[in-house]
C-alpha positions as CSV (number, residue, x, y, z in Angstrom):
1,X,-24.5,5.8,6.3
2,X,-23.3,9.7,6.2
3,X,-19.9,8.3,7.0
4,X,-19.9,6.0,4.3
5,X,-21.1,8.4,2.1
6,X,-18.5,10.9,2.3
7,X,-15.9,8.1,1.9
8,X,-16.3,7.9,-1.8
9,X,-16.5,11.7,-2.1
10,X,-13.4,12.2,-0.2
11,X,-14.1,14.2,2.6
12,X,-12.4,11.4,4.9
13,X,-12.2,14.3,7.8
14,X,-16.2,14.3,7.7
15,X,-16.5,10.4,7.4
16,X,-14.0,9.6,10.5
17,X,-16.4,12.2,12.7
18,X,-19.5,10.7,11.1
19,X,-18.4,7.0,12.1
20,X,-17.4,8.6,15.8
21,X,-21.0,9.7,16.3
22,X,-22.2,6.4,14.8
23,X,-20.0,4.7,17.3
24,X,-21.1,6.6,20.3
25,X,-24.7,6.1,19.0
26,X,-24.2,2.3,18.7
27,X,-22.8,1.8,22.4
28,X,-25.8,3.8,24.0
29,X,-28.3,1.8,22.3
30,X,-26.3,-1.5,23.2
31,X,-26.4,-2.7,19.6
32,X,-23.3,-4.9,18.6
33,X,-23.9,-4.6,14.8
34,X,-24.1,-1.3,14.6
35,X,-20.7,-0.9,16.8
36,X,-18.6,-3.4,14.1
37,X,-20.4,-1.0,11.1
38,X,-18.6,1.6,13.1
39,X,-15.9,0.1,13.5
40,X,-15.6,-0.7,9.9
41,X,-16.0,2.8,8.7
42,X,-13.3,4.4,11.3
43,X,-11.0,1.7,10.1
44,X,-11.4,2.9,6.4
45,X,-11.1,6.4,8.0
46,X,-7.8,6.0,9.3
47,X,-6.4,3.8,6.4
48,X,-7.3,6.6,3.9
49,X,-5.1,9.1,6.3
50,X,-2.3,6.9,6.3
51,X,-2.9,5.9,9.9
52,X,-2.5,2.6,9.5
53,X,-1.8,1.5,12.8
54,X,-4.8,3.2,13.8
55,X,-6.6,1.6,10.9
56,X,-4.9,-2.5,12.3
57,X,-6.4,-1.6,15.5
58,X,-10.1,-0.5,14.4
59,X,-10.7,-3.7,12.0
60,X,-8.8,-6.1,13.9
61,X,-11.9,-4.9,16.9
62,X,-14.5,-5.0,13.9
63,X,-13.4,-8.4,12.9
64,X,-13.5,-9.6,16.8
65,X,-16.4,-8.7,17.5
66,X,-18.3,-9.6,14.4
67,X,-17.2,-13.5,15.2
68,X,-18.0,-12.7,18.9
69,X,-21.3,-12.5,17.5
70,X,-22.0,-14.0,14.3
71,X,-22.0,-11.3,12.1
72,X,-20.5,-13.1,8.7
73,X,-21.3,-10.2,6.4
74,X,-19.5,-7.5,8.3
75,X,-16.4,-10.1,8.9
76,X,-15.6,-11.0,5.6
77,X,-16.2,-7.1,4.6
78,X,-13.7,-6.1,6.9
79,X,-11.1,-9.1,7.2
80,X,-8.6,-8.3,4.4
81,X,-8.3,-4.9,5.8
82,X,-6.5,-6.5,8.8
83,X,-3.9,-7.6,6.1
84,X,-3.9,-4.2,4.4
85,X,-3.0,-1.8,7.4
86,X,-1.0,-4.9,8.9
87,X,1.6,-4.4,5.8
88,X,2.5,-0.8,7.4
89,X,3.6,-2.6,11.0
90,X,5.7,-5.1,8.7
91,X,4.4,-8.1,9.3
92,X,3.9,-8.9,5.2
93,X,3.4,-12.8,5.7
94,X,0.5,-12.2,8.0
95,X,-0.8,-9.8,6.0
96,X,-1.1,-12.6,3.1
97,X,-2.3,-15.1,5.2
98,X,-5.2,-12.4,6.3
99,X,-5.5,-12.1,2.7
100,X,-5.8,-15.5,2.0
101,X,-8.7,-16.5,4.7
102,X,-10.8,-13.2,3.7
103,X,-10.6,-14.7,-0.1
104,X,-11.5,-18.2,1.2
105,X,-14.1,-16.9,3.6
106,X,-15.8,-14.9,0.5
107,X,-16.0,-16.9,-1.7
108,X,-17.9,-19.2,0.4
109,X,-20.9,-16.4,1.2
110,X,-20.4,-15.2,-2.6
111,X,-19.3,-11.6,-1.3
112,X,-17.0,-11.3,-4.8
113,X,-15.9,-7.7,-4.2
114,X,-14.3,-9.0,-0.7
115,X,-13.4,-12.1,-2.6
116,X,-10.9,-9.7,-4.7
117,X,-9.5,-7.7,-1.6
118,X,-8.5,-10.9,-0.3
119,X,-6.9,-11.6,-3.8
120,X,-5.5,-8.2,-4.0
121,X,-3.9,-8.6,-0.2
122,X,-2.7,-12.1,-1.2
123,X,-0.1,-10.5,-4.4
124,X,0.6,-7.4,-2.3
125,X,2.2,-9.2,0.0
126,X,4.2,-11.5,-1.8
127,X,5.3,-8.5,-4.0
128,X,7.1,-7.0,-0.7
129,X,8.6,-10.0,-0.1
130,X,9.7,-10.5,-3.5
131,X,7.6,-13.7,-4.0
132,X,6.7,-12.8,-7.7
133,X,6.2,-15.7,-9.2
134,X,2.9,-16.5,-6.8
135,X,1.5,-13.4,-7.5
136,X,0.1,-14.6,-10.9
137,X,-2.5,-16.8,-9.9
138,X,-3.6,-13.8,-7.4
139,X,-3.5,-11.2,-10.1
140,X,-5.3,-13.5,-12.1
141,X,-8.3,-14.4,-9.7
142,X,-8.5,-10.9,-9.0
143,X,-8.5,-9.3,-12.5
144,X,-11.7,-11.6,-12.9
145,X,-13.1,-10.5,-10.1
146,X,-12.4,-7.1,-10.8
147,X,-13.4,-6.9,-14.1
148,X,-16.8,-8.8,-13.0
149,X,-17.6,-6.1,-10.9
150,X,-16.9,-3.6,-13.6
151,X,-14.4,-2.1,-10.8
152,X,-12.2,0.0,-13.3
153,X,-9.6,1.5,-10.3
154,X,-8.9,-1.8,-9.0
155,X,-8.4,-3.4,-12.6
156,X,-5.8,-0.4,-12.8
157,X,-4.4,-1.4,-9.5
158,X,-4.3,-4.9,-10.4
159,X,-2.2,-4.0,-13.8
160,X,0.4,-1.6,-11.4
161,X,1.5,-4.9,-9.7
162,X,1.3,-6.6,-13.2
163,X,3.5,-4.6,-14.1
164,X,6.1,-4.9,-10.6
165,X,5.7,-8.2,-11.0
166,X,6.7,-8.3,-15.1
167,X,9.8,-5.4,-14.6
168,X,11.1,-7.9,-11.4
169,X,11.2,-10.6,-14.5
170,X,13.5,-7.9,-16.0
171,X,10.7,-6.7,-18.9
172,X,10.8,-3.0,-18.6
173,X,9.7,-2.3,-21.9
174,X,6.4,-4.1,-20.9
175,X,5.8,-3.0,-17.5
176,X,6.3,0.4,-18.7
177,X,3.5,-0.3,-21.2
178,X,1.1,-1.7,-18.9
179,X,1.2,1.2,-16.7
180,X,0.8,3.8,-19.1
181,X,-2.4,2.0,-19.7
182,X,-3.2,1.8,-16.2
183,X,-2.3,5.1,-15.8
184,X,-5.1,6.1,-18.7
185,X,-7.5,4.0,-16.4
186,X,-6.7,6.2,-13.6
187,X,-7.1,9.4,-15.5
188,X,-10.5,8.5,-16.5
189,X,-12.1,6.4,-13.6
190,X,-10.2,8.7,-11.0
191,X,-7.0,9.3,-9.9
192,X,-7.1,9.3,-6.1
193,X,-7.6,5.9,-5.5
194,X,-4.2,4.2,-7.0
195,X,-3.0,7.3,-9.8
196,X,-0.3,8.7,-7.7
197,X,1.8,4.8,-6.8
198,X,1.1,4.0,-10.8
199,X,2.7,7.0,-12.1
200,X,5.7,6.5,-9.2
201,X,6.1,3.0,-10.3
202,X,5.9,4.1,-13.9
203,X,8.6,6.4,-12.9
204,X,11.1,3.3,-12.4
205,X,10.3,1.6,-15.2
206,X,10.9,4.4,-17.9
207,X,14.4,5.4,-18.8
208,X,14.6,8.5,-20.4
209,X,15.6,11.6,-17.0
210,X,13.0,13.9,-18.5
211,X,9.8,11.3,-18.2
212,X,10.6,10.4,-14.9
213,X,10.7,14.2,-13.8
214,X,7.4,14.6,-15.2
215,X,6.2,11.2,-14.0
216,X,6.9,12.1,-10.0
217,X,5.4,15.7,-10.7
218,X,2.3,14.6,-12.4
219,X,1.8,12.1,-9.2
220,X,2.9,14.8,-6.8
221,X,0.3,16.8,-8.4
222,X,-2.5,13.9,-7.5
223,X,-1.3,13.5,-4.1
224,X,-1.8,16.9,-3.2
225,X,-5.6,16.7,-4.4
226,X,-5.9,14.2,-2.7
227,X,-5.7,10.3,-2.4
228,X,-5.5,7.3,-0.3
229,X,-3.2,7.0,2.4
230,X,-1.2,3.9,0.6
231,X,-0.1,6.3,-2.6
232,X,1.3,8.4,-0.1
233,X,4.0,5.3,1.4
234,X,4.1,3.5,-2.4
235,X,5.0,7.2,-4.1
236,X,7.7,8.1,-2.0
237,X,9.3,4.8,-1.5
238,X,9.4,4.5,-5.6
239,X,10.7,7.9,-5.8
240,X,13.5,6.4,-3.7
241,X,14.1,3.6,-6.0
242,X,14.2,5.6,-9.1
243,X,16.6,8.1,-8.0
244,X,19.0,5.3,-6.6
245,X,18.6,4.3,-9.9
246,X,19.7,7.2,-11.5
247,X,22.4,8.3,-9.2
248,X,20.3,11.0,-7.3
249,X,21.3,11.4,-3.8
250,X,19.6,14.7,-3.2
251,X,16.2,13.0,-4.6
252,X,16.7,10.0,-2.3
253,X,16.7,12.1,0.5
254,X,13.8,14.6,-0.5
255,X,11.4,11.0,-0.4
256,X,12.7,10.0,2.4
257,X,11.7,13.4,4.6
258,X,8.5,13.6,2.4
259,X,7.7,9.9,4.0
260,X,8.8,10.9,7.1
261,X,6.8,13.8,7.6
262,X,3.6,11.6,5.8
263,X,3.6,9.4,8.7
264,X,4.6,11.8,11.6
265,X,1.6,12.3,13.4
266,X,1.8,8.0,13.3
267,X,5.2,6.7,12.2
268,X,5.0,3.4,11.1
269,X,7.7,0.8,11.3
270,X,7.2,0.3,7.4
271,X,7.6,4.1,6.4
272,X,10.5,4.2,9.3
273,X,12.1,1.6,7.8
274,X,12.3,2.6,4.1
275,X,12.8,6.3,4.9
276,X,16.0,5.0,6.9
277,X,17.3,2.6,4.1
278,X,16.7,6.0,1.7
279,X,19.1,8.2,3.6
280,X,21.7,5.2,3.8
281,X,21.6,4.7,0.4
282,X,21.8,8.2,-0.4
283,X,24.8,8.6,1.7
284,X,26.6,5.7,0.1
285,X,26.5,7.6,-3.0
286,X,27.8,10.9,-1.7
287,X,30.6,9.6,0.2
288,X,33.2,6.4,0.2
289,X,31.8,4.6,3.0
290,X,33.1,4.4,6.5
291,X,33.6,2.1,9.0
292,X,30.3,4.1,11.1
293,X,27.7,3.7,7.5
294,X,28.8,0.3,6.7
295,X,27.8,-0.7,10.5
296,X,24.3,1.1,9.8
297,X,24.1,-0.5,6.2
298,X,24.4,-3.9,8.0
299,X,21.8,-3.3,10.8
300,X,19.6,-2.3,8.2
301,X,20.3,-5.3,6.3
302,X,19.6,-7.3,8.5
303,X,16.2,-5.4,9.6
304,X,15.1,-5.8,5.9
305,X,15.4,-9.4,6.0
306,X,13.6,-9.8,9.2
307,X,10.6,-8.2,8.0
308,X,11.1,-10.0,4.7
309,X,12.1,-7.2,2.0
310,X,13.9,-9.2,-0.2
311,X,13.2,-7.0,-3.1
312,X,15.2,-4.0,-0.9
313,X,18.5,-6.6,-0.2
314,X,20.3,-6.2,-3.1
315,X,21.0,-1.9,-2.9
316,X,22.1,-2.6,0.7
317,X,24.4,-5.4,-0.3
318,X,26.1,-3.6,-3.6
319,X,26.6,-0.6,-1.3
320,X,28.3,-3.2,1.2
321,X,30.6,-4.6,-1.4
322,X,31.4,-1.0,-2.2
């Protein structure tokens, strides 16, 4: 209970050592439950540090073991955050397909709140894979779900991938006004939950140099107060994206060491991935391209589409046609 206690209040150093010493307590006394509670917790743990692999590994065991047993409540609890710390080793269609049996599973023991992680894992995934158009029945059943739980930071997370969803379409005028409301959410319900990847995302829709500037620093800013692992991954990859937009090479490449060095102490084939396409890109702008980038531009290609990133083909391919 100490662990998940500290969660909210984010001291996630205290609650991973809280949920170790729950663990250790739960294996002396022989008491299953108490080991997938543990479980549970660590996974959170780790997820909030950006240790996602770590986090894949201690809810996949929480998961097992609560079927192993017959433990519904603490399965559906935990099964979308297979799906969620899955998305960092990409594996994106798994992850929706976790997404989509913790929903279904929910729904059926009326656990609403894991109902909408479910929801939330299902239009997550098919943003990455640049399946937009079935997000919206997704966002949908979780904006109701959200909003029936009076959960204000998910609501706001629900309208950041709204918003990807709408400026995909090609509406940046509206995306950029759905964030900024999302954005106000965040400011008043809390910022470290999903402020930091709204104000990055923000930060691609607007145009105007000097708002984007002050868009990345204001989300720098919440980042280094402190906030889930995922703004971390989101923040820098869309700091990539909006200064490929705008022609910044040196930008590029500051996002991609920042999401290196996020993910050192656990590099993760997502963060790997993206930080590699970020230097790539960047060096397309700097220089005509050779025969030695275009062969790295290709293998990267081709990595992209074997994980699924459609979204992240098209800067590859104009860079190709260069």
């Amino acid at each position: 209970m100490r662990g998940n206690i500290f969660f909210p209040l984010g001291n996630i150093e205290g609650c991973r050592e809280e949920h170790e010493r729950g663990l250790a307590y739960a294996r002396r006394s022989d008491s299953a439950e108490a080991e997938a509670r543990a479980l549970g917790g660590l996974g959170d743990a780790a997820y909030a540090q950006g240790r996602m692999r770590t986090a894949f590994e201690h809810f996949s065991r929480c998961v097992a073991l609560s079927r192993e047993h017959g433990f519904g409540r603490i399965e559906v609890a935990n099964r979308s955050m297979i799906g969620f710390s899955r998305l960092y080793l990409n594996e994106a269609r798994q992850a929706r397909a976790d997404g989509d049996e913790a929903a279904r599973a929910a729904a059926l023991v009326g656990q609403p709140r894991a109902e909408m992680l479910g929801e939330i894992m299902g239009f997550t995934a098919c943003c990455e894979v640049g399946e937009h158009e079935a997000m919206k029945p997704y966002l949908e059943r979780a904006m109701r779900l959200a909003r029936q739980l009076k959960a204000r930071r998910f609501e706001a997370q629900n309208m950041e991938f709204w918003a990807r969803m709408l400026l995909a379409g090609g509406r940046r005028a509206d995306a950029a006004a759905l964030l900024q409301d999302a954005l106000s959410i965040c400011r008043d319900a809390g910022t470290q939950f999903c402020g930091p990847r709204v104000t990055s995302f923000l930060s691609r829709a607007v145009e105007d140099p000097a708002e984007r500037e002050a868009l990345l620093a204001e989300g720098a800013q919440m980042l280094a107060r402190g906030a889930v692992g995922h703004n971390h991954l989101w923040f820098h990859r869309d700091a990539i994206e909006a200064y490929l937009a705008a022609g910044d090479a040196e930008g590029m490449l500051r996002h991609a060491a920042a999401l290196e060095d996020y993910t050192r102490a656990e590099p993760l084939p997502w963060s790997t991935l993206f930080a590699a396409r970020g230097r790539l890109l960047a060096g397309a702008l700097r220089k005509p391209i050779d025969e030695g980038l275009r062969d790295a531009l290709t293998r990267m290609r081709s990595e992209l589409s074997n994980a699924g990133f459609k979204p992240y083909l098209g800067a590859v391919d104009t860079a190709l046609t260069a």
